[in-house]
N, C-alpha and C positions, 0 to 999 in steps of 0.2 A: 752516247752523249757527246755530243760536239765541247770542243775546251773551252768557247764562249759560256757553257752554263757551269762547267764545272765553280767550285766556290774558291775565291780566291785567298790565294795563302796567307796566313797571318804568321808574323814574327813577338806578334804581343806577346808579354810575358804578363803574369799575375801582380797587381799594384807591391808596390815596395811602401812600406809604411813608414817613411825615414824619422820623420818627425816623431812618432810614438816608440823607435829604437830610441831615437835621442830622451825622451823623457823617462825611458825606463832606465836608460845611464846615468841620469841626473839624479834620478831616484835612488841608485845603487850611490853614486860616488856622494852624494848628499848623509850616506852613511856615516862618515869619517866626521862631519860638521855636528850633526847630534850626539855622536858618542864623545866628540872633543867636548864639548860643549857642557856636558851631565857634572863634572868636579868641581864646576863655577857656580852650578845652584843648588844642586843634593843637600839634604840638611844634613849637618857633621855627625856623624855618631850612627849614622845608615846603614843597614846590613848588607846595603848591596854593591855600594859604589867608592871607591878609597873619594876625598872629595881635596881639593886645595885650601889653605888657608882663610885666602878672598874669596869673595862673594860679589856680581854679579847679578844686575838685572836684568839686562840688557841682552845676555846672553841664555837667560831662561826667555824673554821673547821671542830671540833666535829659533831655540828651541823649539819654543811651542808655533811658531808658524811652518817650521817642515814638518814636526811627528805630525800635524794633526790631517796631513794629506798621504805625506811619502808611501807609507804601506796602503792604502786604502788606492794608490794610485796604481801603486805595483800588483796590486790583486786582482784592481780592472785591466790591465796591461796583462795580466799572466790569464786570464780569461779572454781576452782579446785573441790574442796569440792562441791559442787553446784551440779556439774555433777557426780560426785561420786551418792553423796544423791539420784539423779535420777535413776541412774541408778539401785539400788539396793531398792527401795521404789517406792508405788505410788505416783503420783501426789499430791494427797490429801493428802499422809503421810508426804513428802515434804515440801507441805505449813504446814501442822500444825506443823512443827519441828521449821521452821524458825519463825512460831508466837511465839512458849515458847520461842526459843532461841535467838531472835533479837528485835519482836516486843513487847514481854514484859515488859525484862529488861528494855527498853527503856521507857515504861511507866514506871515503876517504878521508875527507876533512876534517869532522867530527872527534875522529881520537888526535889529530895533532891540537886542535882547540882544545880539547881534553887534558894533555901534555901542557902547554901552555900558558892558559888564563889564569889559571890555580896562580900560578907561581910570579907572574905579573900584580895580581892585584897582592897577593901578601907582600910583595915588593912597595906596592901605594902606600899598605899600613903599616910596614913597620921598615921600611928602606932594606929588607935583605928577602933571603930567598929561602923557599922552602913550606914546612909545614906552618900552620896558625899557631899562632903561641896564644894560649888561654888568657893572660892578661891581656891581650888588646880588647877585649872585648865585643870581637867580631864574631858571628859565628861561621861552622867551618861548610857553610851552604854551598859555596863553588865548587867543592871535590864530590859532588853527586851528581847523576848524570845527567846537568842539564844542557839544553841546545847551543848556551851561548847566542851569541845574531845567524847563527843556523838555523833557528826553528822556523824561517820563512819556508826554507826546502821540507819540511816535514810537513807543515799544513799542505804546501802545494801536491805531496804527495796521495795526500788525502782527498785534496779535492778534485784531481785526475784519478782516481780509482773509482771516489763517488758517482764523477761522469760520464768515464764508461761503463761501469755498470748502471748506470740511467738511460746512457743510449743504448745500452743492448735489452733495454727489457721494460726501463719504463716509458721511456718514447712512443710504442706501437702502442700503449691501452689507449683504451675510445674517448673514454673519460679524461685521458690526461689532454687530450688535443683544445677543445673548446677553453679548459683552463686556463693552456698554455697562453691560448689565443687572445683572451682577457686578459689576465696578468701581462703580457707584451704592454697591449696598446697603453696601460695606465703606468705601465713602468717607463718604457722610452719614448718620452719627450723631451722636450728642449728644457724643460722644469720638471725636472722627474721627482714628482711630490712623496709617489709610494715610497722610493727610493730613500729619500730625505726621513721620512716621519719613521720609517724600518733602522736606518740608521740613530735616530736619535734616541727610540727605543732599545736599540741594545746597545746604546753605551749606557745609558739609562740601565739595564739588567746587569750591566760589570764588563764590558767588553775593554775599558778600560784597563782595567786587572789581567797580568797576563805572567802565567806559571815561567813559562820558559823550558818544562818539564816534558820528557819526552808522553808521562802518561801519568797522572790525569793532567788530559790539555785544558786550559779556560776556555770552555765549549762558549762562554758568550764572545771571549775575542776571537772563538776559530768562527762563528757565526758570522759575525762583523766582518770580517775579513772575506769570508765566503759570497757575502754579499756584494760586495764589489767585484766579487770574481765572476759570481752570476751574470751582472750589469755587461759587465763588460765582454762576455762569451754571448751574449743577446748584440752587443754593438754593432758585433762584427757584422752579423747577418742583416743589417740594418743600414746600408752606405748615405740612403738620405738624411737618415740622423744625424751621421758624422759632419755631412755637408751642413746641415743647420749650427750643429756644434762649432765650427770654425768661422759663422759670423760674429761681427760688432756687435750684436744687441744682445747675441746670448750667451757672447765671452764677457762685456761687461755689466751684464744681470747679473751674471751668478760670480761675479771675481765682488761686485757690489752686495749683494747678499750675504755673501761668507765673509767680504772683511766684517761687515756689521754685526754677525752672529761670529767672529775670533775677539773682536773686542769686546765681546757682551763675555764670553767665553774667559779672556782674561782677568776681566772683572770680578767674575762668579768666583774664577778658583783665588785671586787674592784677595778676596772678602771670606773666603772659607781659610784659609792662609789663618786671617785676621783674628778668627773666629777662635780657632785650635790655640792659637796664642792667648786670647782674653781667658781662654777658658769656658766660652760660650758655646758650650758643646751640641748643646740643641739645636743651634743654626747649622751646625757643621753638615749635615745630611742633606738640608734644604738646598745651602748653596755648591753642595757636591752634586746634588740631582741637576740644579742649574747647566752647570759644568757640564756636565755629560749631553745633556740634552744637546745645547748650543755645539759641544764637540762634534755632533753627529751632524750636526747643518751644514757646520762651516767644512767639514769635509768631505760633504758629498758636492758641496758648490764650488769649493773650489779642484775639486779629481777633475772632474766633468769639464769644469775650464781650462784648466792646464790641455784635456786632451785634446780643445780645439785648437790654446794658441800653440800646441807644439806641431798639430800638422799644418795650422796655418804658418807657423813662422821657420820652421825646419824642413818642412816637406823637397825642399830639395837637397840630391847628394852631397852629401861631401865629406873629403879625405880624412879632415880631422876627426868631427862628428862620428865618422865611420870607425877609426881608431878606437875613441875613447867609449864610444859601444863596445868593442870589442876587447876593452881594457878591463871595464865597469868591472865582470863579474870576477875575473881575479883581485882584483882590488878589494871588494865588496869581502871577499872570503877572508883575507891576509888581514885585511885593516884592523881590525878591534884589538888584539894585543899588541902593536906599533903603537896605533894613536893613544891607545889607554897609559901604555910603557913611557909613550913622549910626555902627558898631561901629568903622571904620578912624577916622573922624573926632575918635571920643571918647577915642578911642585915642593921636592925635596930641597933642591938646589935655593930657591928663595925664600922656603923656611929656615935654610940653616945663613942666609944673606952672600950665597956665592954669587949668587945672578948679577947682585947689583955689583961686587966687589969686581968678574968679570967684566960687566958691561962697561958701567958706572952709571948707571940708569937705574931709577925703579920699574921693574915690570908689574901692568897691570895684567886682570883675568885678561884681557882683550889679547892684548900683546901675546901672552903663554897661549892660549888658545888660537890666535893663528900662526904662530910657528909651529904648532904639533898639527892643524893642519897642513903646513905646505909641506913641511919635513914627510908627513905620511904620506900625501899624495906621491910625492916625488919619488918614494923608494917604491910605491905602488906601482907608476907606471916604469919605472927604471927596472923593477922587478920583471914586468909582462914582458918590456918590450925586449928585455936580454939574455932572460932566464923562462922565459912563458910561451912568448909569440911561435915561434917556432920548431914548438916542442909535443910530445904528447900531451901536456896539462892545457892547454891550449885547444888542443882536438877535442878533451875534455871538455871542456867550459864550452867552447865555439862552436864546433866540428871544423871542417876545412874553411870556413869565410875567411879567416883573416890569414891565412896563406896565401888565399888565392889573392888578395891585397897587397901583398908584398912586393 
């Protein structure tokens, strides 16, 4: 064979998907905004949450416009990736990535949040440390084994074992092909309506309600969640969708759709709000069905748009973006006893009137709640980038990417 036919060399490398790192960093560091966020609107007397004096609307809006995407975006993103992984690895290289990078960390991390949370939140309700004192009236629910903002890494584990054992056994039936084949076409489109009506159906079943317990999980929130995991391990193999995903008409369909169904959304749940208060208990179910319903729209319309304008608006490199991806998931692990510690602390401080005596200011929720953001962020990344980045915890969380960045 003369070198004129031979084929010519290619230096291509496999797409970099910059803009879907970046939204899954946003996803992660958006962590710190909703857990800062829960003391300003939780109702006092709560079993779960120490809460602040002040009260906040504006900041349960906050609220409810990240939960009602962030995970459902992270579960398309970790399906995404998923099939990526596969595709370009074996099986076997596959599982043992997701063991350093899921099932580890989560041994690890798990009993220092164990250590930890306990003694922060008895901190919120009663300003000291240690065990629950029976008077406060809280119960002693934290010192049992649950995930804390860990139980993301537990579902993912579950639904990476589901997978490989789907592709090793249920993939080849005869019967599963044609099905698959179906379900595809009516699931990925540009309006993915199965999608939408599946979601608003299991928030509708309780997917809303979520244990946080290593076992019994809230099988309708690990549903829920799996669902986007599905969507999104189906995307990958699917590039023409993505390209549709990242036009004008079907980033502002579906950004117009879901604002319309989060406002209907808002609506439902402060008219059930209204309801629990009058005492009008028979409405309460009606406009919690509402609720749920509308939850499940407004977050399938708006995942799917975020995913076009993040690769439409980030899809190219860059150093920072680069960084703060590879900050996200340290950050994301550390943050919930910092931010909770800053929100309880700022908390004590202005109920006893040192804040203002300090400052000579009043502080409102606004004000507390974005200083226990900046303050967390800042020890987050001050933490990775001088105690993390170049360490074994690091290799952990990243593997070598952000060394080789250095």
């Amino acid at each position: 064979m003369s070198s004129s036919t031979l084929p010519a060399p290619t230096n291509q490398s496999p797409p970099r998907y910059h803009g879907l790192d970046g939204l899954r960093a946003i996803a992660m560091l958006l962590g710190i905004v909703i857990h800062a966020s829960i003391p300003y609107f939780f109702p006092k007397g709560n079993p779960l949450w120490p809460v602040d004096d002040e009260q906040s609307l504006v900041l349960w809006v906050v609220y409810e416009s990240i939960h009602v995407w962030r995970m459902p975006a992270f579960f398309l993103l970790a399906g995404f990736f998923a099939h990526l992984l596969l595709e370009r690895r074996t099986t076997r290289a596959f599982i043992r990535n997701r063991i350093e990078r899921i099932a580890v960390p989560l041994i690890i991390f798990w009993p220092i949040m164990m250590a930890i949370v306990p003694a922060v939140w008895v901190y919120g309700w009663t300003t000291e440390y240690g065990s629950l004192p029976e008077q406060t009236g809280q119960p002693d629910t934290l010192f049992g084994l649950t995930l804390f903002h860990l139980w993301f890494l537990y579902y993912l584990l579950i639904q990476y074992t589901a997978l490989v054992v789907y592709r090793a056994v249920g993939s080849g039936l005869t019967l599963a092909r044609p099905l698959r084949g179906l379900v595809g076409r009516i699931t990925f489109t540009r309006l993915p309506i199965l999608l939408m009506v599946a979601a608003a159906a299991l928030q509708f079943a309780g997917a809303g309600m979520q244990t946080f317990a290593w076992w019994p999980i809230s099988w309708a929130h690990f549903l829920y969640c799996s669902l986007f995991f599905l969507f999104g391990y189906g995307l990958h193999g699917r590039p023409h969708l993505m390209e549709q995903l990242k036009t004008s008409l079907v980033i502002g369909s579906l950004l117009t759709v879901g604002g319309l169904c989060f406002v209907i959304q808002l609506a439902f749940t402060a008219l059930g709000f209204d309801a629990a208060v009058r005492g009008a208990i028979s409405l309460v179910p009606v406009f919690g069905a509402l609720t749920a319903l509308t939850t499940g729209l407004t977050a399938t319309c708006w995942t799917i748009c975020l995913v076009g304008i993040a690769e439409r608006q980030l899809k190219n490199r860059s150093p920072v973006i680069r960084w703060l991806v590879d900050s996200s998931y340290w950050i994301y692990v550390m943050h919930l006893p910092v931010v909770a510690f800053l929100t309880f602390w700022l908390a004590h401080l202005d109920r006893q009137g040192r804040l203002r005596e300090i400052t000579g200011v009043e502080w409102s929720p606004i004000f507390k709640f974005l200083l226990a953001i900046v303050l967390t962020l800042a020890i987050g990344l001050a933490t990775y980038q001088y105690f993390v980045r170049h360490t074994p915890i690091n290799k952990l969380l990243n593997g070598h990417r952000a060394r080789r960045m250095s």
